[in-house]
N, C-alpha and C positions, 0 to 999 in steps of 0.2 A: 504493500500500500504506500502510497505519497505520503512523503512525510509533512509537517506544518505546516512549515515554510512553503512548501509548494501547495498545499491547501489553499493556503490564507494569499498566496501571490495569483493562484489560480479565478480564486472564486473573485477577487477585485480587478483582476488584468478583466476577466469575463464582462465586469460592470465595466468598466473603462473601453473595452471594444464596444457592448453595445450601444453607448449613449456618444461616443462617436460617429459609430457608424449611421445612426439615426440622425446627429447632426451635421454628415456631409449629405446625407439623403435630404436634407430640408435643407441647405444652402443650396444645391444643383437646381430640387423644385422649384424654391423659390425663384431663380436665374431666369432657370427658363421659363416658367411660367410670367415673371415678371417683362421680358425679354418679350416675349411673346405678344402678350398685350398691350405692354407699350407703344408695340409698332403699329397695331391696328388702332388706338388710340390716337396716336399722334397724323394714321392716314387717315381719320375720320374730321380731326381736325383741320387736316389739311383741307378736304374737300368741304369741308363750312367756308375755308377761306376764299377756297377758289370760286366755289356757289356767289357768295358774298360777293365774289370781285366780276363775277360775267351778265349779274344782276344790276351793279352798279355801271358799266358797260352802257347796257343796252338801257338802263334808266336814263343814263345822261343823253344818250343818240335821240331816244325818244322826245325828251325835253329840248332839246337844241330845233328836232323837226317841227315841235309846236310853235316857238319862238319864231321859225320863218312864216308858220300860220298867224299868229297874232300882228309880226309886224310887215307881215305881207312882202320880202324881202328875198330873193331867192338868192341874194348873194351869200345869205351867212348859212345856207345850206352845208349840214357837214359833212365829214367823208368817214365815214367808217372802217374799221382796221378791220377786217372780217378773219387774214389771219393770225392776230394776236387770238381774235375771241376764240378761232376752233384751234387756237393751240392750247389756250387755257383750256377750253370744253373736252379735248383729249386726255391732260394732266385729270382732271376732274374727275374722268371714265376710267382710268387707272388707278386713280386712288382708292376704289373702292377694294375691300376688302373680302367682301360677301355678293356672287351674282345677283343677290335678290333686288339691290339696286339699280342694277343696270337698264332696263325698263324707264326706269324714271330717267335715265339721263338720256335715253333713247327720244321720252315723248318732251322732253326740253329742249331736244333738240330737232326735232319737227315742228314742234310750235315756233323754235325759234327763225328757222327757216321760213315756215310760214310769214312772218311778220316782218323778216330781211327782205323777200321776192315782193313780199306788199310796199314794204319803201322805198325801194325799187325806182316805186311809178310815181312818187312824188313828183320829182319832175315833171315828166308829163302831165300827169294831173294839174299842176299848179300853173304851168302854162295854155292850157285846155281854157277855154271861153267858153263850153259849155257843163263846165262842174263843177262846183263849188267846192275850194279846197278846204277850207270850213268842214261842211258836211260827211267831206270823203276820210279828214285825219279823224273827226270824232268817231263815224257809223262804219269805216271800213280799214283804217291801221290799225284802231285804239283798241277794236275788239283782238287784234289779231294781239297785238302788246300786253292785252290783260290775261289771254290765255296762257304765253309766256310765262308772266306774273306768277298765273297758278300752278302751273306745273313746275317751275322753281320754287313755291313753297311746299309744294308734296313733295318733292326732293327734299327739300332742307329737313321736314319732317321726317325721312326717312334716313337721312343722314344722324341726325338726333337719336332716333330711335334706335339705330346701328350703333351710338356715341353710349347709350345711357346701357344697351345690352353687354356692350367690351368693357365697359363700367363695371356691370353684376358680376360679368364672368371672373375680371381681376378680384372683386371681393372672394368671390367663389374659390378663385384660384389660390389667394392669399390663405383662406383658412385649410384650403386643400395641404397646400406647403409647408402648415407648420402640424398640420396632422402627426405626422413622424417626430419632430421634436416631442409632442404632446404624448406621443404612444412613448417612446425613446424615457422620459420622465416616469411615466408611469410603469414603466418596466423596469426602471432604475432603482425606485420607491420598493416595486416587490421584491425585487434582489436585496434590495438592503433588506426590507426585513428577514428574508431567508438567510442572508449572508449573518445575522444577528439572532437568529433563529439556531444556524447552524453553529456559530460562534459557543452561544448560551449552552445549546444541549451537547456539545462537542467538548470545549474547552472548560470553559467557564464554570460547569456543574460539576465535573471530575473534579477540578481544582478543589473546589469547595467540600466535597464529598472525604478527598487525599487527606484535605488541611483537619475535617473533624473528626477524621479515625486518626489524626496524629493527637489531636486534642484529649478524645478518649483513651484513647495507649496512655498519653502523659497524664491521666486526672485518675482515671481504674486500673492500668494495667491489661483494658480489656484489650484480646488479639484483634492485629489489623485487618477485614477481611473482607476489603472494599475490589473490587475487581471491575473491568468493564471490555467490549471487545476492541481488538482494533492494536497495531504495532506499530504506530507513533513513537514519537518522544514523550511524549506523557503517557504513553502507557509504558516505557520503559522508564518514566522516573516512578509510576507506579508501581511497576514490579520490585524495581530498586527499594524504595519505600518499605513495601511489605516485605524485602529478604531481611533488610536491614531492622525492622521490628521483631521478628518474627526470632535471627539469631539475638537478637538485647534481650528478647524474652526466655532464650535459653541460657544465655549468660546470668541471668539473674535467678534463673532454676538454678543454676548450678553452683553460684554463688552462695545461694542459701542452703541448696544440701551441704557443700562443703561447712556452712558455718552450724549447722544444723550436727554435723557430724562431729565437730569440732567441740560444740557444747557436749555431745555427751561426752567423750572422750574424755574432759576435762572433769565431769560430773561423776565419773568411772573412779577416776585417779582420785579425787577427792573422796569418796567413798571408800577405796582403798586406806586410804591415810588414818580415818579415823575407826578401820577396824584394827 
């Protein structure tokens, strides 16, 4: 059998692997789980921005076309970047993380078309004598502009909602990751108490047991006659113990029969003397 030392180095080295090894399992999770989400986090934000920046776009193109309706002016007509917008509207389409969006940037991007080919005819309309350009930006661009509108905010709504689910997952994910420290603790807590378990009923109660049959030997006399299983060092300072009671105890037999012998002998001779 192992002796103590390898006992007592065994059963703690045991505690010390597990509760590391549970804490490299919950730092990796945590990595990558953390690692993970961030990215879809940070592309969810991204495409708020981008939403944000091709709305502000076509808000300004739209307001710039009213102002040559209002001051009747076709000089301050303006020109539209058409590829900054679908290089933005492409970064946007990529950002996403999850196909379920892509639909929405699909129907933002037909509506938006829709409302490019309609302003298009500004021009012509505006120089036309028979259409009011009045009539034609409010009843025939503006509806085309506010469906834009809409289906940029059911995007951004679904952007949000993609924003606040990578949200839950990371909580999810965070308690996921420290699961294993949590289990790792609580495997730690019942080792020690077995490791204190095994301590008490191993070491600690022989000891105790050793130390009151030397108490008894030293107060009665009575024989030492404590035993337990197991070929340790404490069961060999037990053995020890008991040889070494066991010859005190015959040494003291034999002590007193000698003195025991001694009196009569002397008890003899004096009997003698005075016949």
């Amino acid at each position: 059998m192992p002796s103590m030392k390898k006992k007592v180095f065994f059963s703690l080295g045991s505690l010390a692997m597990i509760l590391l090894l549970s804490g490299v399992i919950s730092i990796l999770e945590y990595r990558r789980m953390s690692s993970y989400v961030s990215d879809m986090i940070a592309s969810n934000i991204k495409s708020i921005n981008l939403s944000q920046r091709l709305s502000d776009i076509t808000e300004e193109y739209n307001h710039q076309m009213l102002a040559v309706v209002v001051q009747n002016d076709i000089s301050i007509m303006p020109d539209f970047n058409i590829r900054y917008f679908n290089a933005h509207a492409d970064s946007l389409k990529n950002s996403f993380t999850k196909a379920g969006a892509l639909p929405m940037v699909d129907s933002v991007s037909n509506s938006f078309n829709r409302f490019m080919v309609t302003s298009l005819k500004f021009d012509e309309v505006f120089l036309a004598d028979s259409v009011d350009t009045g009539e034609w930006f409010f009843g025939t661009l503006q509806p085309c502009y506010n469906q834009f509108r809409n289906d940029m905010g059911i995007l951004n709504e679904t952007i949000h909602d993609e924003l606040k689910t990578n949200s839950a997952e990371f909580d999810a994910g965070f308690y996921r990751s420290i699961m294993p420290g949590v289990v790792s603790v609580a495997a730690g807590i019942l080792l020690v108490i077995l490791l204190l378990y095994f301590t008490i009923s191993y070491y600690v109660n022989p000891i105790y047991r050793i130390s009151d049959g030397i108490d008894n030997y030293r107060q009665t006399s009575r024989k030492y006659g404590y035993t337990f299983d197991g070929d340790d060092q404490l069961a060999n300072i037990n053995s020890g113990v008991s040889e070494l009671i066991d010859e005190n105890i015959e040494l003291r037999r034999r002590v007193k029969a000698l003195r025991d012998d001694r009196e009569r002998i002397l008890q003899t001779i004096s009997e003698s003397e005075k016949q």
